[in-house]
Residue frames relative to the residue before (quaternion, step in Angstrom):
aa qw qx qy qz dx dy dz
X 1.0000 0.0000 0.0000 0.0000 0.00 0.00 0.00
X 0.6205 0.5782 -0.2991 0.4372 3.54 1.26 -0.71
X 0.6879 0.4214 -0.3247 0.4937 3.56 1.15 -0.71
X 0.6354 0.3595 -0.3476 0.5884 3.77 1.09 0.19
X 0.5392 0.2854 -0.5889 0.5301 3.43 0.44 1.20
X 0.7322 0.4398 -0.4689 0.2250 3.44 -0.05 -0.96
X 0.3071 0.8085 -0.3526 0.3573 3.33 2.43 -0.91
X 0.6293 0.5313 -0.2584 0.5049 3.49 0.44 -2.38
X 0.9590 0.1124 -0.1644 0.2017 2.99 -0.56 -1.37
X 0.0072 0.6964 -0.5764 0.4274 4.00 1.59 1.64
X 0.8048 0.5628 -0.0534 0.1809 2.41 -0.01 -2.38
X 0.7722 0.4024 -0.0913 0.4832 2.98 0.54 -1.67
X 0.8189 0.1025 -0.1126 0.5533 3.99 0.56 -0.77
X 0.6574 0.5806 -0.2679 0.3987 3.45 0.50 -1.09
X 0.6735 -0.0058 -0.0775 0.7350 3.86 0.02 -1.14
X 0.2846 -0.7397 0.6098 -0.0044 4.13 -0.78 0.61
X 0.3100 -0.7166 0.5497 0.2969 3.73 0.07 0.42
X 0.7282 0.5137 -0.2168 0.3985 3.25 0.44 -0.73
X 0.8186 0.3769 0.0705 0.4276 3.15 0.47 -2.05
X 0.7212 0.3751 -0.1267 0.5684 3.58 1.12 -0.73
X 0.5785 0.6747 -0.0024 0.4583 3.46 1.55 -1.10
X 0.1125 0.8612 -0.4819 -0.1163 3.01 0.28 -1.67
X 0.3527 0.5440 -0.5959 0.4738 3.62 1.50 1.20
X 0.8532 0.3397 -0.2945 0.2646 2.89 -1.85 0.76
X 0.3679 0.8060 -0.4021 0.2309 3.68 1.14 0.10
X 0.5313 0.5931 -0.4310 0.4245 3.54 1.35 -0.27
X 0.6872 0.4713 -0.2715 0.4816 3.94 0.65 -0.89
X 0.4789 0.6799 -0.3751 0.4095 3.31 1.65 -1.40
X 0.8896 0.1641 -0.1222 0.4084 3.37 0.38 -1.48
X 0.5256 0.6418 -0.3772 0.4118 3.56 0.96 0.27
X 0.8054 0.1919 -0.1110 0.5497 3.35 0.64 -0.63
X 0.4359 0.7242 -0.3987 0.3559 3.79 1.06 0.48
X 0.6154 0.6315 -0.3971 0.2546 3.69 1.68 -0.38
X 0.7346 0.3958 -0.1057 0.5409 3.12 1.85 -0.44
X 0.3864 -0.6897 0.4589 0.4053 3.66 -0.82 0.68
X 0.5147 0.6815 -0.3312 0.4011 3.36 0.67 -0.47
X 0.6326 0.2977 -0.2774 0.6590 3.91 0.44 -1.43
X 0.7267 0.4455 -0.4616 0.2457 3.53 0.12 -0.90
X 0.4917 0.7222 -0.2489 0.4179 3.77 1.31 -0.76
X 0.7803 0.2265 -0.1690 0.5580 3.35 1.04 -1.32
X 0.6137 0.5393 -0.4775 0.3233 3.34 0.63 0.19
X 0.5817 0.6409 -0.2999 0.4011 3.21 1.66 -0.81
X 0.5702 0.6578 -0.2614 0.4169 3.04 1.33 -0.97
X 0.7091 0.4886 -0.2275 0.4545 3.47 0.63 -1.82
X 0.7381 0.3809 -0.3773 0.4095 3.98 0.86 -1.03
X 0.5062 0.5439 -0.5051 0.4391 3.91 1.27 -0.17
X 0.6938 0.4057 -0.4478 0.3918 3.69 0.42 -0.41
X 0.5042 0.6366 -0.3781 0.4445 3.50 0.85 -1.37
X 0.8806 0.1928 -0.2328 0.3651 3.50 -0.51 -1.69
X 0.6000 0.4823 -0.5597 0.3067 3.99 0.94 -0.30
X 0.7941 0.3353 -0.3224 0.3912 3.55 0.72 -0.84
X 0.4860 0.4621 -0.6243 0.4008 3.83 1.00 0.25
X 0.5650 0.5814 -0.4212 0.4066 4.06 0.56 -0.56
X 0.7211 0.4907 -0.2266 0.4335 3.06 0.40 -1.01
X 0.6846 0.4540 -0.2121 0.5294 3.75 0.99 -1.38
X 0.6809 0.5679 -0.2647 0.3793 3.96 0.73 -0.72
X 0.6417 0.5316 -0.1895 0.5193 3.20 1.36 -1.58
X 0.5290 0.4974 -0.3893 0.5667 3.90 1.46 -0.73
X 0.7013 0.4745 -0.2364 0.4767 3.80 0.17 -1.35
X 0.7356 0.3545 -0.2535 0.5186 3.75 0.58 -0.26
X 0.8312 0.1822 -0.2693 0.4510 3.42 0.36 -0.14
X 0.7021 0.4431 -0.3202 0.4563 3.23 1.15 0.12
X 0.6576 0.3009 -0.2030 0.6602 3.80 1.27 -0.65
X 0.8378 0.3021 -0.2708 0.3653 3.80 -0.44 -0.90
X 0.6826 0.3542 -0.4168 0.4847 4.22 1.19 -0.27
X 0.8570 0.2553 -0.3308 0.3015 3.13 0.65 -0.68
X 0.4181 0.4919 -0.5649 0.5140 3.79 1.17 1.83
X 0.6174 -0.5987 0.4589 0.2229 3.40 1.01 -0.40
X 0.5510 0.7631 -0.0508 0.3339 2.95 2.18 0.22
X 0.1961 0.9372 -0.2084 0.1994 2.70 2.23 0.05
X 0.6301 0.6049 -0.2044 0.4419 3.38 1.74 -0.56
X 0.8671 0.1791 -0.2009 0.4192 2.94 1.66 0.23
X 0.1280 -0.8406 0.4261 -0.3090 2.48 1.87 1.94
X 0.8505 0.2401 -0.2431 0.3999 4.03 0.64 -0.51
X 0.2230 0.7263 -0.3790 0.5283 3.42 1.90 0.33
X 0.7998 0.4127 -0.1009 0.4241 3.18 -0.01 -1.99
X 0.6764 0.5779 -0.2563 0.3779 3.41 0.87 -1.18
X 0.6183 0.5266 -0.3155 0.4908 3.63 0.99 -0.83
X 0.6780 0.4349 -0.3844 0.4510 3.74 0.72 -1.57
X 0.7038 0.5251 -0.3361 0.3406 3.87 0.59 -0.62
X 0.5650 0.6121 -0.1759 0.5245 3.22 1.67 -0.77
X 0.5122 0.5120 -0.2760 0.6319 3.78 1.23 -1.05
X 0.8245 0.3497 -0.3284 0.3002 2.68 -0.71 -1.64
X 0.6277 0.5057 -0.3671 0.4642 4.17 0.62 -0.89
X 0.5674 0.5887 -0.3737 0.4379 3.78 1.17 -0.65
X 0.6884 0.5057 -0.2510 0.4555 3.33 0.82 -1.24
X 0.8015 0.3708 -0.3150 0.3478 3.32 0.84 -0.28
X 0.5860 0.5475 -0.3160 0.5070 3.02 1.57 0.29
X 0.4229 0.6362 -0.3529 0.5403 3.12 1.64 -0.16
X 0.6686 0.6146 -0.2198 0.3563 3.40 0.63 -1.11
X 0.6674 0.5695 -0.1319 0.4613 2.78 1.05 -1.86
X 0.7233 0.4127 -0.2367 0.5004 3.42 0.13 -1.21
X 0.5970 0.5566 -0.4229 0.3936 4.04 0.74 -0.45
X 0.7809 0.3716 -0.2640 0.4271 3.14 0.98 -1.20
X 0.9117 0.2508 -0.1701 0.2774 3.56 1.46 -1.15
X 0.6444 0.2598 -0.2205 0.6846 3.23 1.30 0.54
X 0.2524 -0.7956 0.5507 -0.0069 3.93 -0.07 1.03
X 0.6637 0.3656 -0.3084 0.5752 3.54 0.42 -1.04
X 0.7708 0.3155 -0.3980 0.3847 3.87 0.24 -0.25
X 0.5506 0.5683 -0.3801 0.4790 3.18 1.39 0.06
X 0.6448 0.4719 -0.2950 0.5239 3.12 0.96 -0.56
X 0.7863 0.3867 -0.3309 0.3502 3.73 0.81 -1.00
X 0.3373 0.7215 -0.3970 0.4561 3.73 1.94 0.30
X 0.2243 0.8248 -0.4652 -0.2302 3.12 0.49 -1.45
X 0.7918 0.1763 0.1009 0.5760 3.50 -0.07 -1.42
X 0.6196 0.5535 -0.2889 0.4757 3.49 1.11 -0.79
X 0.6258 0.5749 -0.3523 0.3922 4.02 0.97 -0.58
X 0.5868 0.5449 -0.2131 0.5597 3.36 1.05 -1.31
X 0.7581 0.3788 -0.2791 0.4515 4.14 0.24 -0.96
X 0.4463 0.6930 -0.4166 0.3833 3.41 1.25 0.73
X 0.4025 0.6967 -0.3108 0.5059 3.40 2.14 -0.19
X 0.7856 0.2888 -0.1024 0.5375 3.35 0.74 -1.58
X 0.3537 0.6951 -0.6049 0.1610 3.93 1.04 -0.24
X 0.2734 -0.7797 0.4949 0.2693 3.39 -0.63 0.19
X 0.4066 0.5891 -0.5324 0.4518 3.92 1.47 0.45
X 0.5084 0.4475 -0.4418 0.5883 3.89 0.70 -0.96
X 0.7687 0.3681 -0.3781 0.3614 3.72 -1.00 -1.03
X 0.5849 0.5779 -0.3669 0.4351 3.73 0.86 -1.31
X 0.6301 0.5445 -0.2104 0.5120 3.30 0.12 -1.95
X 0.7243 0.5582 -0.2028 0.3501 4.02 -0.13 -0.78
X 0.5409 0.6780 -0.0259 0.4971 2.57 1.71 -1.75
X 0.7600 0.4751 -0.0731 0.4374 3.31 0.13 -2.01
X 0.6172 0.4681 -0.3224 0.5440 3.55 0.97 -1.29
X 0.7189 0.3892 -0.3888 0.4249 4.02 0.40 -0.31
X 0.5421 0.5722 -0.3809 0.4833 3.73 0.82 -1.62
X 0.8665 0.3635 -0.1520 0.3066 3.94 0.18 -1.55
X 0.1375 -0.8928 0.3688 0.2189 3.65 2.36 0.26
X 0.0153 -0.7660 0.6268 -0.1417 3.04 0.78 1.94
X 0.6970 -0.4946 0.4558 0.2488 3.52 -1.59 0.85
X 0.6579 -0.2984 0.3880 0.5724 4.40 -0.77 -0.13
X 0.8106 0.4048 -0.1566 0.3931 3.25 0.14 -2.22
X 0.6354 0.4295 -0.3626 0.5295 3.82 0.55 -0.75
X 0.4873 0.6990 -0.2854 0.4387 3.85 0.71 -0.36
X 0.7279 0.3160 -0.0824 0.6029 3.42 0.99 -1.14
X 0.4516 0.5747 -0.4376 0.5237 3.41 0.99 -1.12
X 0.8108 0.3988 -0.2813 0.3232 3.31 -0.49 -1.63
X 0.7871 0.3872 -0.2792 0.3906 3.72 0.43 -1.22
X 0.5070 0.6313 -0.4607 0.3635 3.31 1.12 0.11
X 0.6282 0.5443 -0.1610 0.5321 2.86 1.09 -1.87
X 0.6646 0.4482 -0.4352 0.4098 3.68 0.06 -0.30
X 0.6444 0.5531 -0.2752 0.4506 3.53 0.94 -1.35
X 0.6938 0.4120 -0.3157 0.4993 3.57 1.06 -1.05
X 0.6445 0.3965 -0.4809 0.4429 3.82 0.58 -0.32
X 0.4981 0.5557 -0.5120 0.4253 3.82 0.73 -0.69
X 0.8085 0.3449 -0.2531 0.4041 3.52 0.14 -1.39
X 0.5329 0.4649 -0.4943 0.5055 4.07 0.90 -0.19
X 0.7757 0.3593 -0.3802 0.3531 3.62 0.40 -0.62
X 0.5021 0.6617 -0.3215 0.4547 3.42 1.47 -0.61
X 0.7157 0.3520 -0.3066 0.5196 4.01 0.84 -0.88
X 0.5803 0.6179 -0.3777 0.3724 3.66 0.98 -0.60
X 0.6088 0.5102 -0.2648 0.5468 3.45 1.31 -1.24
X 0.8809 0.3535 -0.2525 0.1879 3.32 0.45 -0.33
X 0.1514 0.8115 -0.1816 0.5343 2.70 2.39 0.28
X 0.7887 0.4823 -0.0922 0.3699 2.92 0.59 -1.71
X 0.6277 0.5781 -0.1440 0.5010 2.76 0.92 -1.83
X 0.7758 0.3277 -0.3095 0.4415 3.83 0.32 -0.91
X 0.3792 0.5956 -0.4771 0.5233 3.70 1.35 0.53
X 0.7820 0.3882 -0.2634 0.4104 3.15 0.36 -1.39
X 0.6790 0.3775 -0.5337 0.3341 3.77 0.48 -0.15
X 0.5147 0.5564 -0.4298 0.4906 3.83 0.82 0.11
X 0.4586 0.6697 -0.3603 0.4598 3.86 1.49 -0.13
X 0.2447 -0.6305 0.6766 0.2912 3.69 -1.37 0.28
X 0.0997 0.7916 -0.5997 -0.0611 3.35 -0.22 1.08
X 0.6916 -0.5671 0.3487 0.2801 3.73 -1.24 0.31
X 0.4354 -0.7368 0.2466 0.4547 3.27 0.11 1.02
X 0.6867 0.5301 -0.3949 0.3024 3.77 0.75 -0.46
X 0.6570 0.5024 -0.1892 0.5293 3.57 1.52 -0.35
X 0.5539 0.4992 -0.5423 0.3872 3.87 0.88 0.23
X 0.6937 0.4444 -0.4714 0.3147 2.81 -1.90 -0.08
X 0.7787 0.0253 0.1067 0.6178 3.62 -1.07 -1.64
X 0.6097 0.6263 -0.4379 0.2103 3.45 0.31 -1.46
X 0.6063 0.6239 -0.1665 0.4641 3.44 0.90 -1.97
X 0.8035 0.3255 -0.2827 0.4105 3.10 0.24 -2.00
X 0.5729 0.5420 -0.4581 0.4101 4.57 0.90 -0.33
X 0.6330 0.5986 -0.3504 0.3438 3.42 1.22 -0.86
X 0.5591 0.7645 -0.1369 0.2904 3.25 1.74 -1.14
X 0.7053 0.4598 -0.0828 0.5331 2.68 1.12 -2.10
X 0.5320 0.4401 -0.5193 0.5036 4.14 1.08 -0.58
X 0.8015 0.3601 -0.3620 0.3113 3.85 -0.03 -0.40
X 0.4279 0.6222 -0.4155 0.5070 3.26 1.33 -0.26
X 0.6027 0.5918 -0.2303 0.4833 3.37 0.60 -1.69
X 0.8222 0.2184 -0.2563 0.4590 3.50 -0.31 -1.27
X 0.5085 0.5677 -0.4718 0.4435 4.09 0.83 -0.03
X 0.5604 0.6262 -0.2366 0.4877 3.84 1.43 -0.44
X 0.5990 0.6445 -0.2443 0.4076 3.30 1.28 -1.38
X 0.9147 0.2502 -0.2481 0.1982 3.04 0.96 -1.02
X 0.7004 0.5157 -0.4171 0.2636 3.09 0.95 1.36
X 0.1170 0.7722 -0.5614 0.2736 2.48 0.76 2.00
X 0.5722 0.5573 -0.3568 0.4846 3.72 1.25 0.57
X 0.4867 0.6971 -0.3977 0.3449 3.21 1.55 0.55
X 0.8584 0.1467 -0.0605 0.4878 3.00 1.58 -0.61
């Protein structure tokens, strides 16, 4: 049980998908001006990456090692990755509209995020057991989304900021995420 905490907390603060990583910064900054988009997005990549982790790590050690198929470990990965998009896509049309609407473009590019692939990734490269599998893609999803509401927190500070005209907007919000980021760094002396 101890090696699935120390797992959680890798994941979640220590190696960060996001913050330590650097997968997934397109959504990071797209949907971070609001707590709200940022909320449902967090939400949508915790489902996405627990059951694409969970669904890949099946599809990879059961279908692609034991044919010898391993070459088409990122093939497979996307259609499992899509396809889980599409159904959240779905969902959210039918049950929550305004977050579907406040996602826009940013729901769909959960296919190509590269934290979901990474995360997916990481669970094979690190030939993490079923249970550590999940552990991990949870924990990853939950650090994406802890760093994902923090950024946006922030960010809605900063528009009540006088910022300088050459630093608002993206500029501000890249400056942000390096200090966010390097506030992340430091717990890599936890373990």
């Amino acid at each position: 049980m101890g090696d699935y905490i120390v797992l959680a907390v890798s994941c979640i603060l220590i190696n960060n998908i996001l913050l330590a990583q650097y997968l997934g910064n397109c959504p990071f900054l797209g949907t971070s001006k609001k707590m709200e988009t940022a909320v449902g997005m967090s939400m949508a990549v915790v489902f996405v990456l627990v059951m694409a982790g969970v669904i890949t790590w099946i599809v990879d050690t059961y279908v692609l090692a034991q044919f010898g198929l391993e070459y088409l470990r990122t093939i497979s990965f996307i259609l499992v990755i899509a396809s889980l998009v599409q159904f959240v896509e779905m969902f959210l049309k039918k049950s929550i509209p305004a977050l579907y609407a406040g996602l826009g473009i940013f729901l769909p590019l959960i296919t190509t995020n590269c934290a979901v692939m990474g995360a997916c990734l990481i669970n094979i490269n690190e030939e993490y057991t079923f249970v550590q599998a999940l552990v991990s893609s949870f924990s990853y999803a939950v650090g994406f989304g802890l760093a994902l509401i923090l950024f946006a927190g922030v960010r809605e500070r900063i528009i009540l900021a006088r910022v300088p005209k050459p630093l608002q907007d993206t500029s501000i919000g890249l400056v942000t995420a390096g200090i966010l980021s390097l506030t992340f760094f430091a717990f890599k002396g936890m373990v």
